[in-house]
C-alpha positions in Angstrom: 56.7 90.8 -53.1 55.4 92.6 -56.6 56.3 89.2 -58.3 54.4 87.1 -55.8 51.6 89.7 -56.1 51.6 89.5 -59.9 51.7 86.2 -60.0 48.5 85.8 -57.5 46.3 88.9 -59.5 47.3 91.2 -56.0 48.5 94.4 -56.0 51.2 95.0 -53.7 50.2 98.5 -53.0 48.1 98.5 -49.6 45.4 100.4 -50.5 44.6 98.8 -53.7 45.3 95.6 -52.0 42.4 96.0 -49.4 40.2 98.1 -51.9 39.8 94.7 -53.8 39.9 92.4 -50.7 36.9 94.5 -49.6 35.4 94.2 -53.2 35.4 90.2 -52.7 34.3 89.9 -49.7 30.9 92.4 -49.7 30.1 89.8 -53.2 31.0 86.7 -51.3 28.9 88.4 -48.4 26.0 89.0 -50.6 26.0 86.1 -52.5 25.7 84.2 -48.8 22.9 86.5 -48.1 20.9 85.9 -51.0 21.8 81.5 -51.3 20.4 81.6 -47.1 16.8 80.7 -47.5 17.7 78.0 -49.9 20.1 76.7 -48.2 18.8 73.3 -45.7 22.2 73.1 -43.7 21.9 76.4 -41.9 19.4 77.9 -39.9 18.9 80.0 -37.1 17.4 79.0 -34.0 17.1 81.3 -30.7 18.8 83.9 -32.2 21.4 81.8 -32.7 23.4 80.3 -36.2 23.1 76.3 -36.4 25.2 74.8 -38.7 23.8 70.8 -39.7 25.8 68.2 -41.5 25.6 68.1 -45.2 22.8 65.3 -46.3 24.9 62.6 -48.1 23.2 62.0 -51.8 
């Protein structure tokens, strides 16, 4: 398990482990947060999320 851990940049101590999990998702959270009004595939409609198909280029 420590191998696999090192070898993935984890640490195999719980706490640490869900410290940084934590850590990436609250920056993947806010970086989803702030990229939302630019982004033309997903908008909210009735309350609810809509998800459209990506526009080919």
């Amino acid at each position: 398990m420590e191998e696999f851990c090192e070898q993935v940049n984890l640490s195999p101590i719980a706490t640490d482990f869900i410290q940084k999990m934590r850590k990436r998702f609250r920056k993947v959270a806010r970086q989803t947060d702030q990229s939302f009004p630019r982004n033309e595939q997903v908008r909210i409609e009735n309350g609810e999320v809509v998800i459209g198909k990506i526009k080919k280029k």
